[in-house]
C-alpha positions as CSV (number, residue, x, y, z in Angstrom):
1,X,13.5,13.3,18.7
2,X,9.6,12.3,17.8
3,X,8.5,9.2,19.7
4,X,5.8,8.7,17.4
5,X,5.9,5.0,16.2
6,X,4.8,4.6,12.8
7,X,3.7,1.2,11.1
8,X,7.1,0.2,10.2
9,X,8.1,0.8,13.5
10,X,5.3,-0.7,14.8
11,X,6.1,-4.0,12.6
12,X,10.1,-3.8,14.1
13,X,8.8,-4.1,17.5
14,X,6.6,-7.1,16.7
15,X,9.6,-8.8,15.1
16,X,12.1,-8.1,17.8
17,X,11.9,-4.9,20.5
18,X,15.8,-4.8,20.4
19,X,15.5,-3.8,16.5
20,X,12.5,-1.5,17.6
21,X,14.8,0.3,20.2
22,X,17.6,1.0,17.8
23,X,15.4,2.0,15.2
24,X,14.2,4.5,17.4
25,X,17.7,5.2,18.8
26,X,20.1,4.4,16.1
27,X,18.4,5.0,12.8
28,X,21.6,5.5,11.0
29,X,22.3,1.7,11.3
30,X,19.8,1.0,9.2
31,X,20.4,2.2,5.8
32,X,18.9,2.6,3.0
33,X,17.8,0.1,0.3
34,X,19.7,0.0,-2.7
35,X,18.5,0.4,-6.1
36,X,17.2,-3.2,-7.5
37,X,16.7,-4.5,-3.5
38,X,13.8,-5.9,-2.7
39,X,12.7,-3.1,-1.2
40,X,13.2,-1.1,-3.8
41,X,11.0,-3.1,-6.2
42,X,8.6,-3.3,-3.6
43,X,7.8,0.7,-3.7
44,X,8.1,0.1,-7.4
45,X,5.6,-2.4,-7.2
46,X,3.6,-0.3,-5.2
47,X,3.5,2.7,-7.4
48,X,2.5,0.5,-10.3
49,X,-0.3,-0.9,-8.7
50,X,-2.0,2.4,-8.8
51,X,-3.3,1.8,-12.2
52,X,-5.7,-0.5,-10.3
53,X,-7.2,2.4,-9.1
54,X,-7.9,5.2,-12.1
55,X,-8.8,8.3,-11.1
56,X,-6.8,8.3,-7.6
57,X,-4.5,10.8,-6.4
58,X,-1.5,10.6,-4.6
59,X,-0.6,12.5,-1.2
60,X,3.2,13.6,-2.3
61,X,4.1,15.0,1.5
62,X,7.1,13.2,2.7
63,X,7.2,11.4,5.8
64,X,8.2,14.6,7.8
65,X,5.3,16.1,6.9
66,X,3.0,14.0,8.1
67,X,0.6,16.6,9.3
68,X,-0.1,18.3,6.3
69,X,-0.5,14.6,4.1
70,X,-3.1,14.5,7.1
71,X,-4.8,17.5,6.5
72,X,-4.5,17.3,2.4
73,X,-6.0,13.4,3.0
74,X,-9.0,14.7,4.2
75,X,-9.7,17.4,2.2
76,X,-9.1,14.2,-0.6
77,X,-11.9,12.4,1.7
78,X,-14.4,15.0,1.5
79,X,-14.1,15.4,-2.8
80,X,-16.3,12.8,-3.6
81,X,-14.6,12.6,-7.2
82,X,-11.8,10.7,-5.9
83,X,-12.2,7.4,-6.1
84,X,-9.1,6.9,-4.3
85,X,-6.3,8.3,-2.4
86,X,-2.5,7.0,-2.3
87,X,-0.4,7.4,0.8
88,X,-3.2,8.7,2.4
89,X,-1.9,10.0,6.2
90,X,-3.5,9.1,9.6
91,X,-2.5,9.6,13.2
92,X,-4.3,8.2,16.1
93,X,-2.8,7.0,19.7
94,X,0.7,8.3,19.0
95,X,0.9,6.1,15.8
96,X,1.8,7.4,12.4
97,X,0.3,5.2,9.2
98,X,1.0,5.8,5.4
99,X,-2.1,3.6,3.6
100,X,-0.9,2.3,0.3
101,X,-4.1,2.9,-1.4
102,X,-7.5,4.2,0.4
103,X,-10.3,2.6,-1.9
104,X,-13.7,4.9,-1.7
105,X,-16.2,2.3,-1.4
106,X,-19.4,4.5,-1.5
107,X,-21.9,5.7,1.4
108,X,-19.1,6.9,3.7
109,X,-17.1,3.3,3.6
110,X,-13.2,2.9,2.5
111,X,-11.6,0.1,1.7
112,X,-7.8,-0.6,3.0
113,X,-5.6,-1.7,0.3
114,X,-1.9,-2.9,1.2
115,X,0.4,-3.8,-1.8
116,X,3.1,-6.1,-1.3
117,X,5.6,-7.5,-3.7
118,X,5.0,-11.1,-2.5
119,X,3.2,-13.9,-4.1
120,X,0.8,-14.7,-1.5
121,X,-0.6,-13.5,2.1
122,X,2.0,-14.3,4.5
123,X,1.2,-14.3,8.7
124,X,3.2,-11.2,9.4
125,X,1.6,-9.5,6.7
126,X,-1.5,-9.7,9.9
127,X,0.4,-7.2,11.7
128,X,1.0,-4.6,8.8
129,X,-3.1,-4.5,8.0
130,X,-4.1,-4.9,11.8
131,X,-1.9,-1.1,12.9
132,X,-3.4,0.7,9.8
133,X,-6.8,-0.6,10.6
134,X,-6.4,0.5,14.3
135,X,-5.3,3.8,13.4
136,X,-8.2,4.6,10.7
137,X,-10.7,3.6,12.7
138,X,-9.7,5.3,16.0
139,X,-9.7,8.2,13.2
140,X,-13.0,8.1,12.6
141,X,-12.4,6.5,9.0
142,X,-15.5,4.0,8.3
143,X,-13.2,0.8,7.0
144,X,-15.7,-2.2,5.9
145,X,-13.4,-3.6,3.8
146,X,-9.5,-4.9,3.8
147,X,-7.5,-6.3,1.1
148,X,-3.9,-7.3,0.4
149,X,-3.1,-6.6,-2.9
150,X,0.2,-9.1,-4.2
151,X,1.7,-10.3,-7.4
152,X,0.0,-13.4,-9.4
153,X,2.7,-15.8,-9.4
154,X,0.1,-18.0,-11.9
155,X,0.4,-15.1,-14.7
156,X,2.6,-15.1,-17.8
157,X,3.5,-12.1,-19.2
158,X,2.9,-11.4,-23.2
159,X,4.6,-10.6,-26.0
160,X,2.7,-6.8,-26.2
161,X,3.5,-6.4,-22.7
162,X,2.2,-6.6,-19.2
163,X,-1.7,-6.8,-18.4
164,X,-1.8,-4.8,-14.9
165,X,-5.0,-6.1,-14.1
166,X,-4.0,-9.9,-14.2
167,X,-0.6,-9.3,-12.8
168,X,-2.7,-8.4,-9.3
169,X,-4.3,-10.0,-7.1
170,X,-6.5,-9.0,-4.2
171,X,-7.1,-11.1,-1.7
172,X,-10.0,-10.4,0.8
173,X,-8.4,-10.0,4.3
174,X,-11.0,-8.1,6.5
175,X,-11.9,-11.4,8.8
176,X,-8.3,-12.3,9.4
177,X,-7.3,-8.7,10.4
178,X,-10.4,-7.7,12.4
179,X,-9.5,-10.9,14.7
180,X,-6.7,-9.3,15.8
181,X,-7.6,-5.7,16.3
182,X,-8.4,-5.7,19.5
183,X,-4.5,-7.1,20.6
184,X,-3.4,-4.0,19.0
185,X,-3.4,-1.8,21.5
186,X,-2.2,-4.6,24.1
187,X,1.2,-4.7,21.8
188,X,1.6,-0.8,21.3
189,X,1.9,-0.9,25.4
190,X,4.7,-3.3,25.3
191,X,6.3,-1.4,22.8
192,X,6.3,2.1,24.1
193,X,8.1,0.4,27.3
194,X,10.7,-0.8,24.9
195,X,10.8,3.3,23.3
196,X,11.1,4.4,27.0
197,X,14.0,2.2,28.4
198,X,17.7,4.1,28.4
199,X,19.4,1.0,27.4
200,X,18.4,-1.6,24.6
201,X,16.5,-4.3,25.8
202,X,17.6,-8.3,25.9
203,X,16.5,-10.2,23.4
204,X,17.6,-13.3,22.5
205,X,18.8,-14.1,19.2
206,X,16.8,-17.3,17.4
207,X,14.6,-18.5,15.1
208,X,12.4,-14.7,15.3
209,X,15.6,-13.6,13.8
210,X,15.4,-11.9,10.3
211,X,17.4,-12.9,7.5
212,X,17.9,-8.6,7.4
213,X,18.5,-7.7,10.6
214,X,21.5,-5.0,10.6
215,X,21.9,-5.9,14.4
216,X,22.8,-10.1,13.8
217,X,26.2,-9.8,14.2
218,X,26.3,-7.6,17.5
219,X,23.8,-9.9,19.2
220,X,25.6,-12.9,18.2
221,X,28.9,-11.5,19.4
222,X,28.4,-13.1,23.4
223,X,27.2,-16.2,22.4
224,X,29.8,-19.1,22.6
225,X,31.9,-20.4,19.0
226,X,30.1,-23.5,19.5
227,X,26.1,-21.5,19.8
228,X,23.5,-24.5,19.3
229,X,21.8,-22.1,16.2
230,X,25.1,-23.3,14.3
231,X,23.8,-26.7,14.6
232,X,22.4,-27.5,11.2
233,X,18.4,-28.5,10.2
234,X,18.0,-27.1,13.8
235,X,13.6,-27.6,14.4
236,X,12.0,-25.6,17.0
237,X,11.5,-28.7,19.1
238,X,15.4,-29.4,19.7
239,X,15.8,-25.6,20.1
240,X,13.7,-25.8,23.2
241,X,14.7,-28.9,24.4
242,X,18.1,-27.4,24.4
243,X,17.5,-24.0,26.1
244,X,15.6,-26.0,28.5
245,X,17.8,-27.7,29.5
246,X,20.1,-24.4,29.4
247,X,22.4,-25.7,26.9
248,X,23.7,-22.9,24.7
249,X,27.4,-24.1,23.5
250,X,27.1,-27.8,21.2
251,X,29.9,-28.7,23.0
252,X,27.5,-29.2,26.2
253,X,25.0,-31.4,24.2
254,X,24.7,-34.6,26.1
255,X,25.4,-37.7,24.4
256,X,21.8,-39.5,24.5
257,X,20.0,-36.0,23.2
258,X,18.9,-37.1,19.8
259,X,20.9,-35.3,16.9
260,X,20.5,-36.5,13.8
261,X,23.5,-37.3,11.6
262,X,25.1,-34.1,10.8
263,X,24.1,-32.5,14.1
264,X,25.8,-35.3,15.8
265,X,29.2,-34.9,13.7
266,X,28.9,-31.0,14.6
267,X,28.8,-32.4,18.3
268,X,31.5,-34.5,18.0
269,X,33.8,-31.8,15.9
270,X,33.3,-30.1,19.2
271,X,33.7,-32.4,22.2
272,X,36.9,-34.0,20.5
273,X,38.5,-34.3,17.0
274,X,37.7,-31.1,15.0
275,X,37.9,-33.1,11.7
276,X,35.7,-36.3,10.6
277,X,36.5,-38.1,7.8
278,X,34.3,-40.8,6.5
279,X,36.1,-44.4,5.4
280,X,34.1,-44.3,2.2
281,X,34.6,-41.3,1.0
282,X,37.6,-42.8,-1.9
283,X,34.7,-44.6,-3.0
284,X,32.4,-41.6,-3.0
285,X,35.0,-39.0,-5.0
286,X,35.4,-41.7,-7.5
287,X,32.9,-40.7,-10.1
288,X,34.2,-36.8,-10.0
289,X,37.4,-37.4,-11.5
290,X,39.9,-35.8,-12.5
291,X,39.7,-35.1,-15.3
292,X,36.5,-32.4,-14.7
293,X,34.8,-29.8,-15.1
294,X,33.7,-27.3,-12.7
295,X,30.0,-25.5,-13.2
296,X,28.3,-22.4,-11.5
297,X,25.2,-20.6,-12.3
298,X,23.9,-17.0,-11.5
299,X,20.0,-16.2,-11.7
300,X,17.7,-13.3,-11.1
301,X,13.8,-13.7,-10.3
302,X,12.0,-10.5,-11.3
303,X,9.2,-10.0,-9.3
304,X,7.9,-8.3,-12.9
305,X,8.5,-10.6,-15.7
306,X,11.2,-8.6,-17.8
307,X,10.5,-11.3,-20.6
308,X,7.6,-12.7,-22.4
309,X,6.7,-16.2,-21.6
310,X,8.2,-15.4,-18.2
311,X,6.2,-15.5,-14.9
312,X,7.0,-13.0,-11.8
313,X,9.6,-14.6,-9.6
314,X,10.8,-17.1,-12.4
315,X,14.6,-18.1,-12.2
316,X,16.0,-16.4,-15.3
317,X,19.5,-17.9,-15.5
318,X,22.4,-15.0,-16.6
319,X,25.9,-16.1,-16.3
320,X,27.7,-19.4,-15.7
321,X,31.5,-19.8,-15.1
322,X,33.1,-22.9,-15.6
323,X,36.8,-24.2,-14.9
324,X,38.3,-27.1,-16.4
325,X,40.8,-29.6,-14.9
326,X,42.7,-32.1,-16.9
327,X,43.8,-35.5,-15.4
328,X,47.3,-34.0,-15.3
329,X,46.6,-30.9,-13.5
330,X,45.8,-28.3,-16.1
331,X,43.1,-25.9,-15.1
332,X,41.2,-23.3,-17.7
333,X,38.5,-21.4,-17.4
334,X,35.2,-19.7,-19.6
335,X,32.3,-17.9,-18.7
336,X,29.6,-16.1,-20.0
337,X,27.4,-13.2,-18.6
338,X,24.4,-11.7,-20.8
339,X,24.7,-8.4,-21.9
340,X,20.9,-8.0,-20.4
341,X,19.6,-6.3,-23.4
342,X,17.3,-9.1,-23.7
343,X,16.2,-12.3,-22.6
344,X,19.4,-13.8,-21.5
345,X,18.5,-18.1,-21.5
346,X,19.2,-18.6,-24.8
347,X,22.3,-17.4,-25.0
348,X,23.2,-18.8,-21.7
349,X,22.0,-22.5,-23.1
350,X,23.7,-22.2,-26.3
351,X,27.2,-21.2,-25.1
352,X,27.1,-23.7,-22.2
353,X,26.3,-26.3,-24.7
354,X,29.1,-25.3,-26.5
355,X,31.6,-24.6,-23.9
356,X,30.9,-28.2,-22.4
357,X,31.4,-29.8,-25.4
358,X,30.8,-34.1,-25.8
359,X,33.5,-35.7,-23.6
360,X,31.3,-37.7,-20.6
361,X,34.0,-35.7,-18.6
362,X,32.1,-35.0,-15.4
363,X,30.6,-31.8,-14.5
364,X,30.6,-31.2,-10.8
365,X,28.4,-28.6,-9.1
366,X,27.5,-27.9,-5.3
367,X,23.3,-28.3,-4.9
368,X,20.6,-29.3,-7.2
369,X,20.2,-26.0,-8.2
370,X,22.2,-26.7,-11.9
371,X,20.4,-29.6,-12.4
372,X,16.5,-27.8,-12.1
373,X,17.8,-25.1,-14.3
374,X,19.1,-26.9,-16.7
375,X,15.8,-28.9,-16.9
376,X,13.4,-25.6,-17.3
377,X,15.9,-24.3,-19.7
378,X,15.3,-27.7,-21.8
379,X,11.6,-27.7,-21.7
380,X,11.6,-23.8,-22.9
381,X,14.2,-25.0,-25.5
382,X,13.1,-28.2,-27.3
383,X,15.3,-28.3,-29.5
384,X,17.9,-27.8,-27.3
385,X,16.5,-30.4,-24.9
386,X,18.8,-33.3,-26.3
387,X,22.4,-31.4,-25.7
388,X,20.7,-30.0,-22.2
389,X,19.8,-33.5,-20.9
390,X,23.5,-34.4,-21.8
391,X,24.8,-32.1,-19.9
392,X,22.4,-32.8,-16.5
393,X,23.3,-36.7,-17.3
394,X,26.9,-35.6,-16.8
395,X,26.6,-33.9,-13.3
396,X,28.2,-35.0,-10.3
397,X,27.1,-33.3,-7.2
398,X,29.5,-32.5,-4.8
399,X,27.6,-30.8,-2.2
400,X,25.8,-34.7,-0.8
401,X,30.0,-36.1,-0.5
402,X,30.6,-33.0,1.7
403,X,27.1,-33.7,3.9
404,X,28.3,-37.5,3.9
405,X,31.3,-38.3,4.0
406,X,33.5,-35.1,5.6
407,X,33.2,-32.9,8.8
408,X,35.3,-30.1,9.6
409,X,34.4,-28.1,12.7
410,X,36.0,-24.5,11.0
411,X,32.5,-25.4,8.5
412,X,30.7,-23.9,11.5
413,X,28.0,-26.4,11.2
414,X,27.1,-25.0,7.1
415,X,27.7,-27.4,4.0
416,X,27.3,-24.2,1.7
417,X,30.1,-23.9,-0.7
418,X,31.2,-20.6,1.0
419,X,31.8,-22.5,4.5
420,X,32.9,-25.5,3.5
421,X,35.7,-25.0,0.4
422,X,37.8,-22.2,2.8
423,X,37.6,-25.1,6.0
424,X,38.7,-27.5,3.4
425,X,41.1,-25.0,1.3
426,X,42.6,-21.9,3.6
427,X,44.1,-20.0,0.5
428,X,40.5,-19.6,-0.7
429,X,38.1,-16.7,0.5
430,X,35.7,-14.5,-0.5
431,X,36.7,-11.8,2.1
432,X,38.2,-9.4,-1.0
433,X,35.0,-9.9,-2.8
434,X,33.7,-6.1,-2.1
435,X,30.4,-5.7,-4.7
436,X,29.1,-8.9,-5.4
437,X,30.0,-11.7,-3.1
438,X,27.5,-13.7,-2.8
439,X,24.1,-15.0,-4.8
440,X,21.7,-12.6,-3.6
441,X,24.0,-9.9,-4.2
442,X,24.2,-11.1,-8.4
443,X,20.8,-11.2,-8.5
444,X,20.3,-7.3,-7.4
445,X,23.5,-6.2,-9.3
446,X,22.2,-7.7,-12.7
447,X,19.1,-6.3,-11.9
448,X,20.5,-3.3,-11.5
449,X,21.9,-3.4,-14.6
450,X,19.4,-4.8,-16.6
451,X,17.2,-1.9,-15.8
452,X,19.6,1.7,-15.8
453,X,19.9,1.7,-11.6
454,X,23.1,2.7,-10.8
455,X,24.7,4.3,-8.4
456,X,26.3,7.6,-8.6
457,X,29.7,6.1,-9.5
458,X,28.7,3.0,-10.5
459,X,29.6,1.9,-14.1
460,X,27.9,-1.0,-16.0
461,X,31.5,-2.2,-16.5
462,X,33.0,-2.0,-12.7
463,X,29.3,-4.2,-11.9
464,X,30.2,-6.7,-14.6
465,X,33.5,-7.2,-13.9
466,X,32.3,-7.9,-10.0
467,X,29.7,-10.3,-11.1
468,X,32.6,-12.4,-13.0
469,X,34.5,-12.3,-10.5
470,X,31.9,-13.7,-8.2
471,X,31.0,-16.5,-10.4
472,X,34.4,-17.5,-11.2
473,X,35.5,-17.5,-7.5
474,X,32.2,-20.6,-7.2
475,X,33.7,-22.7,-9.6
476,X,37.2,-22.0,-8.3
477,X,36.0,-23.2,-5.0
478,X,34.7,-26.4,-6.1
479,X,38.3,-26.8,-7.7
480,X,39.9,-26.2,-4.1
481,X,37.3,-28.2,-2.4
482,X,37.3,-31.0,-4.6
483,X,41.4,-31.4,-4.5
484,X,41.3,-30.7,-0.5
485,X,39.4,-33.8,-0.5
486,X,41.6,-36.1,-2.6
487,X,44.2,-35.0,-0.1
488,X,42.2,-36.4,2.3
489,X,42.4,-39.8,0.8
490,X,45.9,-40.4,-0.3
C-alpha cells in the first residue's frame, strides 16, 4: 500500500483526520462520483477551461503513474513552445500533486492555475492552492504567480452559444496562499501521525462535518437519540456552551440555557411529552382548506448554462406534481416533467397555469421555494406574469404552521417535509424510494438525462419514471401532513 498523500488526501486530513485515515485504509468506502455529480461536472469543468490556455498540452498518465507524468512534465517544462501544461505531476516530501493548469509565465516563472466549478473563492479553497504550491516549489518549480480559476456567476449565456472567455474568471490568489505556506508542513506532520496509527483516530462529529462525508452515519451511531446537533438553527456559540458544559443528549439541557423557540420545544419533546401541540393552530390551518391543492417543484442549476438567457447555477424549474383534494375527500393527481430536449420553463409555466386553473382554491406548499420560482418564471414570462402572480397570490405555506404551531419529537428536531409528514403520518415514507429520493438526487438524475449520461443499465425511461415518483411522493406528503394535522384539532 503507497503512503504517499496526495492533494486530495492532503485536503481529507484538513477537513477531518478520521476521513483521512479511512481514505487511506478503506478507499473502497468512498466511491466513485456518478455521472451528472458535482464532481463530475467539476472535471468537466476543468477540461473545458483549457481553452483558456491554447496551445497547452495535457499529461494523459493516470494517477498510478505518477512517475512518468513526472518525468513527461518536465520534459513539457524544458520545450519552451508550450505555453502550458495540464495535469502537470510533482512530488516533493512524500506528497503527490496533479496541477490543473501550469501557466508558462516567461523567464523561468509558472503560474499555478486551480479550476473549480464554484462561483467564487471559498476558505478551504486556501488549503487546495497552499499543498500544490508547497510541493512545486520544494521541486524547484519558480511559482510567482497563483490563480483560482471559477465560473462567472454574473455571465449570461447567448443565443450562438457559450463565450469561454467570459464564462471564467481568475481571481489573483498568490497573497492569500503564500500566507499560509509556511503551516504546510506543520499540518503534513499531523497528518502522517493520523496515516501511521493502527486504529482510526477520534474525532468528533460537528459543525467541520461535510455534507458528503461517507463516514456520517458510523460516527453518529454512539451519540445519544437526543444528540444536541439535532437541535435546530444550532450557532457555534450554543454548540460550545453545551459541550462545555459536557452536555451531549437535549434531554440534559438545563432549563435557564437559552434556546430559542423551537430549540426549546425539541427540549421539552425530550424531558417530557413527546408531542406539542399549539392552541392556535385551528386558527392557523384555517386558510388551507379543504378543499386544496397540493404543489411541488423540481429544479436543476447547471453550473454551465444549458439555455440561452440562462446564467450558471440558475434554478431552471423541470417538473411539478400536484394533488388535488376536494372538500369531500376526493384526491387526483397531475404532473408534468420536461422532456429536456430544450429549455424546459415554458412548458413547465404553461401547464401549471393550466392545471391550476381559476378557482381561489388554495395551493399549499412546504418553503418559499414555490413562491421565488414562480416569481423568476413571471419576470422571464411577461406575458405570463398575470396567470403566474395568481397562482403565487393563491399559496398557502404550510411549512411556518409546522415551525409554529406543532412539535413532534419523532421530527428529530427537522421541519423538512421528509421529517415532519412520516412523524405526523406513519403510513408515509420515502424508504422504497431507491433512484431518486430526494431533491439533490432530481437535480443530478435530470441532468443526467438532459445530457446522454447514463449508466450502463440505466434507461431514460426507468430515470423518468423515478423522478415522478419522487415528485408525486412531495405533494402526497403535504396531503398526509396536512390531514394529520386536522386530526389534531377535532
Amino acid at each position: 500500500m503507497g503512503l504517499h498523500l496526495t492533494k486530495s488526501k492532503y485536503i481529507a486530513g484538513r477537513t477531518c483526520p478520521r476521513m483521512l485515515w479511512h481514505l487511506i485504509y478503506n478507499p473502497d468506502l468512498f466511491a466513485d462520483s456518478e455521472p451528472g455529480s458535482i464532481q463530475d461536472i467539476g472535471t468537466l469543468v476543468g477540461q473545458i477551461a483549457h481553452q483558456l490556455f491554447p496551445g497547452g498540452v495535457i499529461v494523459n498518465e493516470q494517477a498510478w503513474e505518477h512517475e512518468e507524468a513526472v518525468r513527461q512534465t518536465l520534459s513539457l517544462m524544458k520545450d519552451k513552445s508550450v505555453p502550458a501544461i495540464f495535469e502537470a505531476a510533482f512530488e516533493f516530501d512524500g506528497v503527490r500533486v496533479r496541477v490543473d493548469v501550469l501557466e508558462r509565465l516567461g523567464r523561468g516563472r509558472w503560474g499555478l492555475r486551480e479550476v473549480k466549478s464554484t462561483g467564487k473563492f471559498k476558505d478551504h479553497h486556501v488549503d487546495d492552492l497552499a499543498i500544490q504550491l508547497y510541493v512545486l516549489t520544494g521541486a524547484g518549480v519558480k511559482v510567482s504567480s497563483v490563480e483560482l480559476i471559477c465560473i462567472n456567476t454574473d455571465y449570461t449565456r447567448g443565443k450562438r452559444g457559450i463565450n469561454w472567455q467570459r464564462f471564467f474568471q481568475r481571481i489573483e490568489t498568490t497573497q492569500t496562499v503564500n500566507a499560509v505556506l509556511d503551516d504546510v508542513k506543520k499540518h503534513l506532520k499531523a497528518l502522517r501521525a493520523v496515516v501511521r496509527k493502527r486504529h482510526e483516530p477520534k474525532v468528533e462529529p460537528s459543525s467541520h462535518c461535510p455534507s458528503y462525508c461517507h463516514r456520517w452515519d458510523a460516527c453518529r451511531a454512539k451519540k445519544p437519540e437526543d444528540w444536541i446537533e439535532t437541535l435546530p438553527n444550532l450557532r457555534e456559540g450554543l454548540r460550545k456552551r453545551l459541550l462545555d458544559a459536557g452536555i451531549q443528549a437535549i434531554r440534559d439541557i438545563p432549563d435557564d440555557f437559552g434556546l430559542n423557540g423551537n430549540q426549546e420545544k425539541v427540549r421539552q419533546s425530550w424531558q417530557g411529552d413527546p408531542e406539542w401541540v399549539s392552541e392556535d393552530l385551528a386558527k392557523a390551518l384555517k386558510p388551507f382548506g379543504p378543499p386544496a391543492l397540493y404543489m411541488d417543484f423540481e429544479t436543476f442549476n447547471p453550473a454551465i448554462p444549458r439555455y440561452a438567457g440562462t446564467r450558471p447555477f440558475q434554478q431552471i424549474p423541470f417538473q411539478w406534481s400536484l394533488h388535488r383534494l376536494t372538500r369531500e375527500g376526493r384526491l387526483s393527481h397531475k404532473e408534468f416533467l420536461a422532456d429536456g430536449n430544450g429549455d424546459p420553463r415554458r412548458a413547465f409555466a404553461e401547464s401549471l397555469i393550466k392545471a391550476v386553473g381559476v378557482a381561489k382554491t388554495p395551493i399549499i406548499v412546504y418553503s418559499s421555494f414555490e413562491r421565488t420560482q414562480l416569481a423568476k418564471l413571471a419576470t422571464s414570462f411577461p406575458d405570463l406574469a398575470d396567470d403566474l402572480n395568481v397562482i403565487i397570490n393563491r399559496l398557502a405555506d404550510l411549512l411556518p404552521i409546522t415551525r409554529g404551531y406543532i412539535y413532534l419529537r419523532d421530527f428529530g428536531g427537522s421541519f423538512s417535509i421528509k421529517a415532519v409528514a412520516p412523524a405526523l403520518s406513519p403510513d408515509l415514507t420515502y424508504d422504497d424510494l431507491e433512484l431518486v429520493s430526494d431533491g439533490g438526487a432530481a437535480s443530478t438524475t435530470f441532468t443526467r438525462l438532459t445530457s446522454g449520461m447514463l449508466g450502463e443499465y440505466e434507461t431514460p425511461t426507468v430515470l423518468r419514471n423515478a423522478l415522478l415518483e419522487y415528485c408525486k411522493r412531495d405533494t402526497m406528503a403535504m396531503v398526509k401532513a396536512h390531514k394529520a394535522l386536522i386530526q389534531r384539532i377535532n
